[in-house]
C-alpha positions in Angstrom: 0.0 0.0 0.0 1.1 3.7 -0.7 -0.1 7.3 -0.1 1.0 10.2 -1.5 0.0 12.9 1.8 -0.5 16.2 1.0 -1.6 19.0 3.5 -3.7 21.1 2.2 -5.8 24.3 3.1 -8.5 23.0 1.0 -9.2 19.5 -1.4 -12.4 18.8 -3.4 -12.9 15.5 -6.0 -15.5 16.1 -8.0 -17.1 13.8 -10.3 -19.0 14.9 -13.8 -18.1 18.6 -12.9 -19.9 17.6 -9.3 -18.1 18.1 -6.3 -18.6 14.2 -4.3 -16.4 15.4 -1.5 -14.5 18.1 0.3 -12.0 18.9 2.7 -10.6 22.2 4.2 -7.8 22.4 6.0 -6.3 18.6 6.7 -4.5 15.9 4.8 -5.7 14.9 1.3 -4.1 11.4 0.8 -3.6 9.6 -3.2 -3.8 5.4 -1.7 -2.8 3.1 -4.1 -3.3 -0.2 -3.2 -0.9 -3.7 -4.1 -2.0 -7.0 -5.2 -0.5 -8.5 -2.1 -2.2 -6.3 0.4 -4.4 -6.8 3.1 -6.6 -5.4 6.1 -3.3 -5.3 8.3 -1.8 -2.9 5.5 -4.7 -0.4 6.3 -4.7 -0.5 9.8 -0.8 0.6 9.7 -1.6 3.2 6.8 -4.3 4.5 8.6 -3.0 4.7 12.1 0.3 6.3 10.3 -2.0 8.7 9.0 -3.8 10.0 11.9 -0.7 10.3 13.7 1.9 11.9 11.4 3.0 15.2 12.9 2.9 17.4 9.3 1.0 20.4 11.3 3.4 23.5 12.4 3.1 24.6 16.1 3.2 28.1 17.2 6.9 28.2 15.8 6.7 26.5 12.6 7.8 23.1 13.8 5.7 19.8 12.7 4.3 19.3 16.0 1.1 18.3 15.7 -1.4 15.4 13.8 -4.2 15.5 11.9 -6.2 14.0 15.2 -4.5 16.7 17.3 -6.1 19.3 15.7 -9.0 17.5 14.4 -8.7 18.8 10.5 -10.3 16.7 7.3 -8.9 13.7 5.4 -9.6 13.1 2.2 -8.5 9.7 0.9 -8.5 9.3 -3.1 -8.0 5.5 -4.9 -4.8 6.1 -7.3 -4.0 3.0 -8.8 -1.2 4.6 -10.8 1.1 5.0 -8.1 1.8 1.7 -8.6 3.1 2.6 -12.1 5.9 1.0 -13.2 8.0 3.2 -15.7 11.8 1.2 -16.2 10.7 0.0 -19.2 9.4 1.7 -22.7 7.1 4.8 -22.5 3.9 2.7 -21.6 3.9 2.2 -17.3 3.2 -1.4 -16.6 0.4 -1.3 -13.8 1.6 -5.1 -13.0 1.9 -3.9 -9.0 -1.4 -2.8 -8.6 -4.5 -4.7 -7.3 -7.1 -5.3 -9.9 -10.3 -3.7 -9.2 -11.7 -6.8 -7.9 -9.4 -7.1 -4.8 -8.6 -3.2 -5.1 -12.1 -2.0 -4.4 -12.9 -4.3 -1.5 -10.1 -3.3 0.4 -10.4 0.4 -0.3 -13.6 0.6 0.6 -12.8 -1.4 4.1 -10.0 1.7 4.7 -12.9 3.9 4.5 -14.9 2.5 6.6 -12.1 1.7 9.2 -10.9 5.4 8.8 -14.4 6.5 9.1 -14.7 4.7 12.0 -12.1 5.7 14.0 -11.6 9.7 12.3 -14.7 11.5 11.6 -13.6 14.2 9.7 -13.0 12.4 6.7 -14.4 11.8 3.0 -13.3 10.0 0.1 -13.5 10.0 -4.0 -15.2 7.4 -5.8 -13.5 4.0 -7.2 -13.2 3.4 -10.4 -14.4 7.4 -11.3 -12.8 9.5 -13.4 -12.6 12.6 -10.9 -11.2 16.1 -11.0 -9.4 16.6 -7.6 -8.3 20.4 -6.5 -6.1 21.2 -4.1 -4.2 24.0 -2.4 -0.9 22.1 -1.1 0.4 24.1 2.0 3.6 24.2 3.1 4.4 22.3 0.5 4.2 19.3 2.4 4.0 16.6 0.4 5.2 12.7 1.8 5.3 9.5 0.6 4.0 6.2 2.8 4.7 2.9 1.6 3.9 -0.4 3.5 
């Protein structure tokens, strides 16, 4: 499993020019899932998630988690950052879980991560969506279980 984290001030997916979901300040997280992964990769991801210290205190420093100060997630199914691009100018997608084992799982880290984090919303799998975002910082990290 990976995520691209990005905070943000502000994240929207929206779906046939129709915003599904929206975020302002928080964490708006790419997740690309693996053929070989499992429940146990999203309780990790997840539980990274909520806890990574990305927010500045009153000096600047990262000192603070998305729980801490109780800001949206946004979680978005990217089965691309599994893209595989030694070879030719094609990406293999070889790496990543075929809809039929991706979908099942991502839509089991929702509900865990909705579950234990309210403030949080997701894209649609499968959907062609438009995502906006204002990166802050830019803080921008890459998680891979």
């Amino acid at each position: 499993m990976k995520a691209v984290v990005q905070r943000v001030s502000q994240a929207s997916v929206s779906v046939n020019q129709s915003i599904t979901a929206s975020i302002d300040t928080g964490l708006c997280v790419f997740l690309g899932i693996h053929h070989h992964d499992t429940v146990t990769h999203s309780s990790w991801m997840i539980d990274k998630l909520l806890n990574l210290r990305v927010f500045p205190d009153q000096s600047g420093t990262m000192s603070y988690s998305i729980r801490d100060k109780h800001y949206g997630i946004l979680i978005i199914s990217q089965f691309t950052l599994y893209g595989d691009c030694q070879k030719g100018r094609r990406p293999s997608f070889t790496q990543a879980a075929p809809s039929e084992i991706a979908e099942p799982i991502y839509n089991t880290f929702i509900s865990m991560l909705s579950d234990t984090y309210a403030p949080s919303a997701s894209g649609i799998f499968g959907a062609n969506m438009d995502i906006t975002l204002v990166n802050d910082g830019p803080v921008t990290l890459l998680l891979d279980r």
